[in-house]
C-alpha positions as CSV (number, residue, x, y, z in Angstrom):
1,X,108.1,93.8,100.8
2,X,108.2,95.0,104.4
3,X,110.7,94.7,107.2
4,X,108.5,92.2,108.6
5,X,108.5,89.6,106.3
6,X,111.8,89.9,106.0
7,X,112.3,89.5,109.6
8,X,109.3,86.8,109.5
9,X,111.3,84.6,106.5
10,X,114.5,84.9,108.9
11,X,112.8,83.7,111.9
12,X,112.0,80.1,109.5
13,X,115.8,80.0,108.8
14,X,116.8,80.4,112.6
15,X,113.7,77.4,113.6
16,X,115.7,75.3,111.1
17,X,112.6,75.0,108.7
18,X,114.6,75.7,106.2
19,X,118.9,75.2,105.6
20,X,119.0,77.5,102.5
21,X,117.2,80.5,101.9
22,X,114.9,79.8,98.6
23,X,115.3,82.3,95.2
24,X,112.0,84.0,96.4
25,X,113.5,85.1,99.4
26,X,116.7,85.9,97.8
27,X,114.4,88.0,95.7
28,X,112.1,89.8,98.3
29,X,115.2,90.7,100.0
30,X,116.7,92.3,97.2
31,X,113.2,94.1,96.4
32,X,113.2,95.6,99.8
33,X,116.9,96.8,99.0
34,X,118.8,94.4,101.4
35,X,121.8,92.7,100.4
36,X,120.8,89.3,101.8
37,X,124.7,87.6,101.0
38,X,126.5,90.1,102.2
39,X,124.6,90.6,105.3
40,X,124.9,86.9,105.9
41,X,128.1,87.1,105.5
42,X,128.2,89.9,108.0
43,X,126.9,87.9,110.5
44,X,128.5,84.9,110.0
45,X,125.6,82.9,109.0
46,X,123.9,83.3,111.9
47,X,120.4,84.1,111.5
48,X,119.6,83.9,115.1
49,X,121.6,87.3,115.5
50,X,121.0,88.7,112.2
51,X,117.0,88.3,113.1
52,X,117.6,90.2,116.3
53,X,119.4,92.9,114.3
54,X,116.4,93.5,112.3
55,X,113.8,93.4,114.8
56,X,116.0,96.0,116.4
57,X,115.9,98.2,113.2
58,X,112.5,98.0,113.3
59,X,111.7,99.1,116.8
60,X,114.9,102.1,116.1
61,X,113.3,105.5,116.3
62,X,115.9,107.3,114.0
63,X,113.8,107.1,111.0
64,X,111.0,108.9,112.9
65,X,114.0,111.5,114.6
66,X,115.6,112.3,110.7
67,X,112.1,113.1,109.2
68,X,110.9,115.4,112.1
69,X,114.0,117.0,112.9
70,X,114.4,118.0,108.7
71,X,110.8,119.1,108.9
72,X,111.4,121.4,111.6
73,X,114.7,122.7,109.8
74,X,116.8,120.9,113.3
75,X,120.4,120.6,111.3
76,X,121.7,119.4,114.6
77,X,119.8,116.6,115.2
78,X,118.9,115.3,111.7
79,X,122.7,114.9,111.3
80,X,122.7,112.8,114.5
81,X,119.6,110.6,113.1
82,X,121.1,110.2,109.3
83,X,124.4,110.1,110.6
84,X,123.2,106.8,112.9
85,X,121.0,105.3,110.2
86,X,124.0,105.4,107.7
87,X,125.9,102.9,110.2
88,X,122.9,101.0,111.0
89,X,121.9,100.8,106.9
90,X,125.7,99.9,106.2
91,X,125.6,96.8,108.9
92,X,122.5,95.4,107.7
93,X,123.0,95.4,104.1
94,X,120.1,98.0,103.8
95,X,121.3,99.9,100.5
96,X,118.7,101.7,98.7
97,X,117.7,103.3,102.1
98,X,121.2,103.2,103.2
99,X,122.6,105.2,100.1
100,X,120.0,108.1,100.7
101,X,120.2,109.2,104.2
102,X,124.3,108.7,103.8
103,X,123.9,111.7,100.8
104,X,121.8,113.3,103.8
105,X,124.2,112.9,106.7
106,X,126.6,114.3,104.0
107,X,124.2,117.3,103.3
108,X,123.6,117.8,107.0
109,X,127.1,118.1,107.9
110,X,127.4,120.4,105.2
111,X,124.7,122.5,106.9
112,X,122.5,122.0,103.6
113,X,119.2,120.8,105.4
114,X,117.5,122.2,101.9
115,X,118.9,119.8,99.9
116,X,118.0,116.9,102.5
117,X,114.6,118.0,102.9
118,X,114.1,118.1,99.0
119,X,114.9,114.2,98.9
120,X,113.2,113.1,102.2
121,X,110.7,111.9,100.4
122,X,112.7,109.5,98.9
123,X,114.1,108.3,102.2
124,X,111.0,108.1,103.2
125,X,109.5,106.1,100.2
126,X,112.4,103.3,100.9
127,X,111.8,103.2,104.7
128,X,108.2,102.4,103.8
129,X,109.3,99.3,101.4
130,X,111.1,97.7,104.0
């Protein structure tokens, strides 16, 4: 499932189409590794802000910063870039993604940018489900 149907089924919530999110959404959500009751919870229930939260994550160009600064062996910034997708991950409820580039920020600030590299691809491979 990708970010923006996930961002498209919130936007129905917010109009009011719908009070309570259905088990198929319940169930994309968790496919796409978001954990859809605690990040309601998080935001109180409102939809409205949580919406805006994910449009935001989808427009955030940290993703696109970790890869190329691993790729180009950039210790520095990559930390900066899994270091800030951790926090973002962690506030949206984004786990599978969130999980991996937090073992990177922990690499990176190691100085290990070999290790991080070798599971970029993984990182990678969640960012694209969303």
């Amino acid at each position: 499932m990708r970010l923006e149907s996930i961002v498209k089924s919130l936007y129905l919530i917010c109009k009011g189409m719908e009070s309570k999110m259905n088990e198929y959404k319940r169930t994309a959500f968790k496919n796409a590794g978001v954990n859809i009751d605690e990040a309601s919870e998080r935001f109180m229930g409102n939809y409205l802000f949580m919406d805006k939260c994910f449009r935001m994550f989808i427009n955030d160009k940290n993703f696109i910063k970790l890869k190329e600064a691993v790729y180009n062996n950039n210790i520095e910034e990559a930390f900066i870039a899994a270091h800030t997708l951790k926090g973002v991950c962690g506030e949206l409820s984004i786990y599978k993604l969130g999980s991996i580039v937090c073992q990177m920020s922990y690499m990176l600030k190691g100085g290990d940018i070999k290790s991080a590299s070798e599971i970029m691809p993984e990182a990678l491979y969640e960012y694209e489900m969303l």
